[in-house]
C-alpha positions, -999 to 999 in steps of 0.1 A, spaced: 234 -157 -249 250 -148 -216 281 -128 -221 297 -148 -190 285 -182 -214 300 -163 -249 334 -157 -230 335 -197 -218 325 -208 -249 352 -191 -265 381 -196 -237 373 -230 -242 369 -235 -278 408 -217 -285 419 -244 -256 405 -273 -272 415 -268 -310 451 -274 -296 442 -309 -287 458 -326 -319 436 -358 -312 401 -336 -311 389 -329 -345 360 -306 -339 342 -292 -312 306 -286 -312 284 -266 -282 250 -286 -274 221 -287 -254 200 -255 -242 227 -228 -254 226 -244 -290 193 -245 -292 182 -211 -280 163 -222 -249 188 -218 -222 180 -204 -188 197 -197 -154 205 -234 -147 218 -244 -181 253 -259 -182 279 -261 -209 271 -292 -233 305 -294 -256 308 -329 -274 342 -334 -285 351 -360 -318 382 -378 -317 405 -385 -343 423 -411 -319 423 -422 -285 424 -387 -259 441 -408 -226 424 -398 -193 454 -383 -178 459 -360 -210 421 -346 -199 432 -346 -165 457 -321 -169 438 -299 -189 408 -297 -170 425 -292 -138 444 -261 -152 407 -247 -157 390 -264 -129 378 -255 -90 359 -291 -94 358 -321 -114 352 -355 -127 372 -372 -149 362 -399 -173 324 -408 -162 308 -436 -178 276 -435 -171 260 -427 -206 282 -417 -229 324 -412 -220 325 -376 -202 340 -353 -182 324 -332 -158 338 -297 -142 331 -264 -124 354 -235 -143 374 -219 -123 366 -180 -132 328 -182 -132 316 -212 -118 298 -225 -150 292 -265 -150 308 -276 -181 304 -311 -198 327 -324 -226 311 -354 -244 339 -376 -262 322 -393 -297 334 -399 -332 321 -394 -370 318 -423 -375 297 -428 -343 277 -397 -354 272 -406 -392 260 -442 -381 234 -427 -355 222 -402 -379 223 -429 -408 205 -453 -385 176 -428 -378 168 -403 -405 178 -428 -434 173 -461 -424 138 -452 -403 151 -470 -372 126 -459 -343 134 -463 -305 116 -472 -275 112 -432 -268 142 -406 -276 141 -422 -317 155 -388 -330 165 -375 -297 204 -374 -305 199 -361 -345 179 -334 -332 211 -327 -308 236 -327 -331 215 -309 -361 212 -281 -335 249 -281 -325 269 -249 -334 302 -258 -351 330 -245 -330 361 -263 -345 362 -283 -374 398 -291 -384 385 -320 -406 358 -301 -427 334 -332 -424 308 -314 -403 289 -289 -417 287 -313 -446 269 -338 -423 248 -312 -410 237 -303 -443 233 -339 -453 206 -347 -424 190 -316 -426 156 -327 -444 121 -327 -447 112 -357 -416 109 -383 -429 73 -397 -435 84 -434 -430 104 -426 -396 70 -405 -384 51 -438 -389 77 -463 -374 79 -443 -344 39 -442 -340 36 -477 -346 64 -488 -324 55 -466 -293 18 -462 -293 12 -497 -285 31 -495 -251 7 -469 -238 -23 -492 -236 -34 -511 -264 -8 -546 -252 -7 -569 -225 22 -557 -214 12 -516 -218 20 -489 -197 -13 -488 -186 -13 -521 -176 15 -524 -156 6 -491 -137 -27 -505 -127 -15 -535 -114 12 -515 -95 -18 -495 -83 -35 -521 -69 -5 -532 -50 1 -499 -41 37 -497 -51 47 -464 -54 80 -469 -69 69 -489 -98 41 -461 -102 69 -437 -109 91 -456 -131 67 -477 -155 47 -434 -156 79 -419 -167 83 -444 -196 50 -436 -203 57 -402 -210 90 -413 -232 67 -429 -256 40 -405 -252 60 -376 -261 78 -398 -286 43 -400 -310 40 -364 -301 69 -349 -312 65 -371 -345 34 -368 -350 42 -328 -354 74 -342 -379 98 -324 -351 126 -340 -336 125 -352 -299 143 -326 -282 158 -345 -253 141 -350 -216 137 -315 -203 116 -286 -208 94 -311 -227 62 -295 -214 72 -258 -230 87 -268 -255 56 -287 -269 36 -261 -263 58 -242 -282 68 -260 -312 36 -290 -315 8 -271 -338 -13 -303 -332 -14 -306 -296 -36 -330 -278 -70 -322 -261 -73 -314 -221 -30 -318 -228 -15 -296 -201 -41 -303 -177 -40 -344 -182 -6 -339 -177 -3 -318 -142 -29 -348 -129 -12 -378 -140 20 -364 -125 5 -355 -90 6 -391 -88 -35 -389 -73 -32 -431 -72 -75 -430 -72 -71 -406 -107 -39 -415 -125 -57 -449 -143 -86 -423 -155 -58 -396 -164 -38 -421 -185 -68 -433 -204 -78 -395 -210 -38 -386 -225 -39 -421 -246 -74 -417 -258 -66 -378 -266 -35 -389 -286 -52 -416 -306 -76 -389 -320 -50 -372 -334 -36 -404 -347 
C-alpha cells in the first residue's frame, strides 16, 4: 500500500478510536482488498454503539478537512471529505453489528439471493482489515462467516438471476429489444447495465466467489473466475459499444455462453 494511504489510515484510525460512540473501525474497498490503484479512495465503515450526531462529525471532519460532505444519504449514512495534508478522498460509512450480523446472517446462512450484488456486502466486510475493535465482536464475526460458499446460496443465486437475462417475458433481453426497436437509447443503457448485475451475479457464483462490488469487474474476473465463459471479454467490449444492429446478437452470445457453463 501507498505510504501516503498507510500514514492516513493510521492518522485516522488513532482519531477515530477516541470517538466513545464508534466501536470499531474497519478500512474497505480497493485498499482492503489489495487491488487499489491511483484513483482509489479511503473506504472506512464505522459501527456505532449509539447515535454519532451530525454536528459531533462535523467538527471532526472539518478539523481534518479542505472539503466536505456531511451526512449524505444516498445509500447508506456517510460522510464524504478531501484531507487536508494529502488530498486523499476519504469515506466514513456509519453501520452497526447488528446491521452487519443480520446481512451476513441473511446471506451466507439463510441462502437469501439478490437481484445482482447477493454477496456483494459479505465479500466487503470479510475483506475489511480490523482497525479498532473496542468491543472484541469482530474478528469473531469474521471468522464466523468465513466458510466454504455455500452450495445452496450458489444455486439460489443462479436460479434467481439467470432467468432475467432471457429465458422470461419480462428478461433483459426482452426489454432491450423492444427498447431497440424504439430506439431509446436511454433505456438501452439502463435495462444493459442490469443485465450485467445479474450476469456477473451467476458468474461470480458460479466460481463459489463472492461478488466483489461494481468496479474492476472485468479484471477481476479474469483474475479470480477459473471457469470463465466462451468469446467472454470479447462479447463483452461489443455489447457495451452499444452497436444497436449487434447488441441483441451479443446478448444472446454472453447468455448462451453462460448457460453452457450452467
Amino acid at each position: 500500500m501507498n505510504i501516503k494511504y498507510t500514514r492516513a489510515i493510521n492518522i485516522l484510525s488513532d482519531k477515530l478510536k477516541e470517538i466513545p460512540e464508534i466501536d470499531a473501525v474497519l478500512l474497505a474497498g480497493s485498499l482492503a482488498a489489495n487491488n487499489s490503484d491511483t484513483y482509489s479512495d479511503l473506504d472506512l465503515y464505522l459501527y456505532l454503539n449509539s447515535e454519532l450526531s451530525v454536528e459531533k462529525r462535523h467538527q471532526f471532519i472539518l478539523e481534518i478537512s479542505s472539503y466536505s460532505e456531511v451526512n449524505n444519504q444516498f445509500w447508506e449514512t456517510e460522510d464524504c471529505l478531501i484531507l487536508k495534508d494529502s488530498g486523499i478522498k476519504v469515506e466514513l460509512i456509519f453501520r452497526s453489528y447488528s446491521w452487519m450480523e443480520n446481512e451476513l446472517k441473511r446471506v451466507l446462512e439463510e441462502f437469501q439471493a439478490s437481484v445482482g450484488y447477493s454477496t456483494c456486502i459479505c465479500r466487503n466486510f470479510l475483506e475489511s482489515q480490523i482497525l479498532v475493535d473496542h468491543s472484541g465482536l469482530f474478528s469473531p464475526l469474521q471468522e464466523r462467516f468465513t466458510h466454504d460458499y455455500p452450495v445452496e446460496l450458489q444455486k439460489n443465486i443462479i436460479d434467481k438471476n439467470f432467468p432475467l437475462l432471457k429465458d422470461i417475458l419480462s428478461s433483459y433481453y426482452n426489454q432491450i429489444e423492444l427498447a431497440v426497436k424504439r430506439n431509446d437509447l436511454i433505456s438501452i443503457n439502463h435495462r444493459v447495465s442490469a443485465y450485467l448485475e445479474s450476469y456477473f451475479d451467476i458468474l461470480f457464483a458460479l466460481n463459489q466467489i463472492y461478488h466483489p462490488g461494481e468496479k474492476k469487474l472485468l479484471k477481476i474476473a479474469k483474475t479470480e473466475c477459473s471457469c470463465i465463459p466462451e468469446n467472454f471479454e470479447s462479447d463483452l467490449n461489443d455489447l457495451l459499444r452499444l452497436d444497436s444492429a449487434r447488441i441483441l446478437e451479443t446478448l444472446s452470445s454472453l447468455t448462451s455462453h453462460l448457460k453452457q457453463m450452467l
